[in-house]
N, C-alpha and C positions, 0 to 999 in steps of 0.2 A: 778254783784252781789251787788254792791255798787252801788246807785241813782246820786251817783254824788251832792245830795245834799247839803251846805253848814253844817247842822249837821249833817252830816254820814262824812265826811271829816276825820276827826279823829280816827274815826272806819277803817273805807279803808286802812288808814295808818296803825295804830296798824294790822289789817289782814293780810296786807302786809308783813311786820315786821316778824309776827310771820310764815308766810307762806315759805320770804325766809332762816329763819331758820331750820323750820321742811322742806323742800323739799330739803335742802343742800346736795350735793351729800353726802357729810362727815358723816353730822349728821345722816341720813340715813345708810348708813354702819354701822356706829360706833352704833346706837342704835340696828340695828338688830345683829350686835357680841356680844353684851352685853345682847339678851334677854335670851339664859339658863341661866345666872347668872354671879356675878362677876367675872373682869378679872383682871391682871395686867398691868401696860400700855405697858410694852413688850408684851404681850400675844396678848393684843388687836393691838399692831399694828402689830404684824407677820397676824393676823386673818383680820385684815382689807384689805391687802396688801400693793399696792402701794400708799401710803401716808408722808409724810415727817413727823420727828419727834415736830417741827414744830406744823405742821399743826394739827397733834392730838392734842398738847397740848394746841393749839389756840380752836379746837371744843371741846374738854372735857369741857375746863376752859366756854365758851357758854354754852354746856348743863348745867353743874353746877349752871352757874348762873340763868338758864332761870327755871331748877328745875326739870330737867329730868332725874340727872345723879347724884349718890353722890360720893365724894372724901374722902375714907378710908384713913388715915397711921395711920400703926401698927408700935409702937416706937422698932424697932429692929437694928441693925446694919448692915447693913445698912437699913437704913426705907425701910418698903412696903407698897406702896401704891396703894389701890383696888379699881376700879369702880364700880358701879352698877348702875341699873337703878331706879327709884322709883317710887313711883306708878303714878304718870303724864308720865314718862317714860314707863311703861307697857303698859299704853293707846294709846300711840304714835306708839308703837310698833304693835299693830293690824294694822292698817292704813299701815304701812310699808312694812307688811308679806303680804297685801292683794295687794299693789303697788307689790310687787315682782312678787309673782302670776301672777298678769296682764300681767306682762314684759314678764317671762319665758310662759306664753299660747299665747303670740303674736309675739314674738321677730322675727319669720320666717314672717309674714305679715308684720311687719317692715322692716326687711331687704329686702324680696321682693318690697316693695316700693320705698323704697334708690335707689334700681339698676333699676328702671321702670324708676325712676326721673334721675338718673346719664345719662340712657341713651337716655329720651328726650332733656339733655341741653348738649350731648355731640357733637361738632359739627360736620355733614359729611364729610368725609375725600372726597378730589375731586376725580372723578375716575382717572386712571394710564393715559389714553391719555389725558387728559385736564391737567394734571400737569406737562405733556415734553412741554417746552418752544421751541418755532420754530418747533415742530413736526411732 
């Protein structure tokens, strides 16, 4: 995709960049939980699943910055604080639904390939008389 060029260098990079953030396992979940509409960030992490509290607040605090994702608090006692996505973030989210798709119409020609591949590199067990020693 990139020439390799000396001025496309900086492009490569910046794509880069922004490619390993939108392809993030995270950011991916987490924008598709978020595309019916705001969540809380407990909501969103029971809805993402397995994810560390962490780690959400590491990828929100990214989209936010990157301008995918906005960060509500409602001055309540205790604060509530709402995510959403915003309109670079609804954009990102087509691309996402349409990755998912891909995955769930192919996921069996995946996993059939996994176990074609597991068992070209799995190695043959010797037959029973070549593995009795003196036999």
């Amino acid at each position: 995709m990139c020439s390799g060029e000396a001025r496309d260098t900086s492009q490569c990079e910046q794509i880069s960049a922004l490619l390993a953030r939108v392809g993030d396992k995270w950011t991916v979940l987490v924008v598709g939980s978020l595309g019916p509409g705001p969540m809380r960030f407990n909501a969103l992490r029971r809805t993402v699943g397995d994810i560390s509290q962490k780690m959400l607040s590491t990828t929100l605090r990214s989209l936010e910055r990157d301008g995918f994702v906005t960060r509500t608090v409602t001055p309540t006692s205790p604060p509530q604080v709402e995510y959403a996505l915003t309109g670079l973030g609804r954009g990102l989210l087509e691309p996402v639904r349409a990755l998912v798709e891909w995955t769930q119409a192919n996921s069996e020609r995946i996993e059939a390939a996994r176990r074609a591949y597991a068992a070209r590199e799995r190695p043959a067990a010797p037959p029973a008389a070549e593995a009795r020693i003196g036999g």
